[in-house]
N, C-alpha and C positions, 0 to 999 in steps of 0.2 A: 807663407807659413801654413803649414798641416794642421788642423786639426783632425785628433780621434775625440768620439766622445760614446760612450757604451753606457747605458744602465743597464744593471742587471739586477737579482736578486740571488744572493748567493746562496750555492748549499754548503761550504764549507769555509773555513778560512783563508784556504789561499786560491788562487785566481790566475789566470792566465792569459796575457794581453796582446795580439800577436799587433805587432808596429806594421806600417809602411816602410817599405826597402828606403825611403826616401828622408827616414830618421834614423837611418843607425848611424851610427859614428855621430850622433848631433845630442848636444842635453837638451833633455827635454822634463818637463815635470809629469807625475803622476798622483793626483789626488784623489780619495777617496772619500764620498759624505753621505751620508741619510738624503734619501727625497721625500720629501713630506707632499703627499697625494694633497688638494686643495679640497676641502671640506666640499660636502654638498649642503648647499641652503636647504631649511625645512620650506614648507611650505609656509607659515606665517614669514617667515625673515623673505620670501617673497613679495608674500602680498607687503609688506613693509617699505621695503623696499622701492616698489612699484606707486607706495601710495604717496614716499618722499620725491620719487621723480617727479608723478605729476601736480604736488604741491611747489615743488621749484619752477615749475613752468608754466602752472596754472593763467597766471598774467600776460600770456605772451601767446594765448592759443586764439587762433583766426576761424570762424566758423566760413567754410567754403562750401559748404553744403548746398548751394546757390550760384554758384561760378559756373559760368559758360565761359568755354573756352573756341575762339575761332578762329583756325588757325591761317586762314588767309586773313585777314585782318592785321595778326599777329606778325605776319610774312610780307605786308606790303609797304614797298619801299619807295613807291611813289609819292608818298606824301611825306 
């Protein structure tokens, strides 16, 4: 199955759709609807936001600021 899908913004009422050779003779629907652009966040609904994430994760944060990492160590399979 084909799809077409076009947004446009129109300058008048009527419109013109040109199909793929590969739907004619075939029904097909054509619907038309509003897109509604997604709001931009101000900047408090950010920091809000930002301040509800790290209070749901607050209990679960590991300070690593001390972690040595050694990657033979990590790699060795003799033991």
């Amino acid at each position: 199955m084909e799809l077409v899908k076009k947004v446009i913004v129109p300058t008048s009422t009527t419109f013109t759709l040109t199909l793929p050779k590969e739907m004619i003779g075939k029904e097909i629907e054509v619907v038309a609807s509003e897109v509604k652009a997604p709001r931009t966040l101000t900047e408090l609904e950010k920091q809000q936001r930002q301040e509800a994430i790290e209070a749901i994760f607050r209990d679960n944060r590991v300070d690593l600021s001390n972690f040595k990492f050694d990657r033979d160590d990590a790699n060795n399979y003799d033991d």
